[in-house]
Structures are given as C-alpha cells and as structure tokens.
C-alpha positions as CSV (number, residue, x, y, z in Angstrom):
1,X,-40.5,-17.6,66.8
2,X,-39.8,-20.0,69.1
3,X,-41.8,-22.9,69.9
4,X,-42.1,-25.0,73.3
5,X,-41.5,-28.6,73.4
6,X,-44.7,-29.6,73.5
7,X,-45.8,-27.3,70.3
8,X,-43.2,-28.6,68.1
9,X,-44.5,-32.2,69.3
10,X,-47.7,-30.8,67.9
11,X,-46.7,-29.2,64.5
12,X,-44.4,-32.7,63.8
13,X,-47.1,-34.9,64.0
14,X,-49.8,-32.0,62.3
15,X,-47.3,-32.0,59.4
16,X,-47.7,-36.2,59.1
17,X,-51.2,-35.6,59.0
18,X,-52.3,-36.7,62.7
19,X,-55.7,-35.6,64.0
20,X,-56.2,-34.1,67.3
21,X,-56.8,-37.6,68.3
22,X,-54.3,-39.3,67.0
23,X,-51.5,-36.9,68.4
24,X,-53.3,-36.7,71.9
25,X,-52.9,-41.2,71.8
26,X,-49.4,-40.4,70.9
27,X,-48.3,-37.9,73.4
28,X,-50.2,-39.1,76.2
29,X,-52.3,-35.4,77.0
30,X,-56.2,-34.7,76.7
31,X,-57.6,-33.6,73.0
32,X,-58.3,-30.3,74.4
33,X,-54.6,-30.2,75.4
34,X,-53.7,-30.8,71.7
35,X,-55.9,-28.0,70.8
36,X,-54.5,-25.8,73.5
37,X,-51.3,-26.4,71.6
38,X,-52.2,-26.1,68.2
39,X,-53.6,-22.6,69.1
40,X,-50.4,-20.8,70.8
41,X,-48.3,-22.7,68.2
42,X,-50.5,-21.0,65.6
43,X,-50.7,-17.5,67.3
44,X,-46.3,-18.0,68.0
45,X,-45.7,-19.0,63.9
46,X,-48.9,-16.0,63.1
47,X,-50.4,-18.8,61.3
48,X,-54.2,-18.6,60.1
49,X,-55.1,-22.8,60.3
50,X,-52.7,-25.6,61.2
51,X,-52.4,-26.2,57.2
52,X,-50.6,-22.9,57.7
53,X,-48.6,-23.8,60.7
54,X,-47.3,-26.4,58.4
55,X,-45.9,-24.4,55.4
56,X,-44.3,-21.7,58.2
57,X,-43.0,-24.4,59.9
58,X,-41.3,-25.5,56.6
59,X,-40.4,-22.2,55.2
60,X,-38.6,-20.9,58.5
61,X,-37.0,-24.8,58.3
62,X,-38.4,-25.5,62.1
63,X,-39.7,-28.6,60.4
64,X,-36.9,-29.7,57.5
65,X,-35.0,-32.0,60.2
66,X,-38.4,-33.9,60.9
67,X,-39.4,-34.1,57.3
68,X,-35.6,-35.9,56.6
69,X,-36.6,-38.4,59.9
C-alpha cells in the first residue's frame, strides 16, 4: 500500500481539509494534476471518495505522524 511522494502530499493536505485548489496553490501542479493524484492514491489505499482515503490513511497510520505535525 504504498504511496508516491506526491500522493501522500495529496492525502496530507486532503486530511486538513484542502480543496483541489487549495492543494494545487500549495504544491505548485495543475488542478487536474491534483485530481490525477487523488485518483491512483484512492485506487493504491482501495478507497471509495477521498473522505475514505482519509480514515485508511489513519487506520493503516500512513497519516498519524502528520496529524501529530
């Protein structure tokens, strides 16, 4: 289950509530690139939504570290 770099940029700033607009601003990339993102992440973690991608990121701990930052 792992993630790229880039996906786990993604899921990060997902979990602190960032829109696809907000998290393109931050990373520097297109919208459609944090879409692009969002969708293998959520295919890699088998998750349904991005609210999804959250919890599994949580319950597998791929997030606990960031949550504590």
């Amino acid at each position: 289950m792992d993630l790229t770099r880039r996906q786990l940029q993604v899921l990060v700033l997902v979990a602190q509530g960032g829109t696809s607009r907000m998290i393109a601003e931050e990373l520097g990339i297109a919208r459609d690139t944090v879409r692009t993102h969002a969708e293998a992440m959520k295919l890699r973690l088998g998750a349904r939504t991005l609210a999804h991608a959250v919890a599994i990121g949580f319950e597998y701990g791929i997030l606990q570290a960031h949550a504590q930052g």
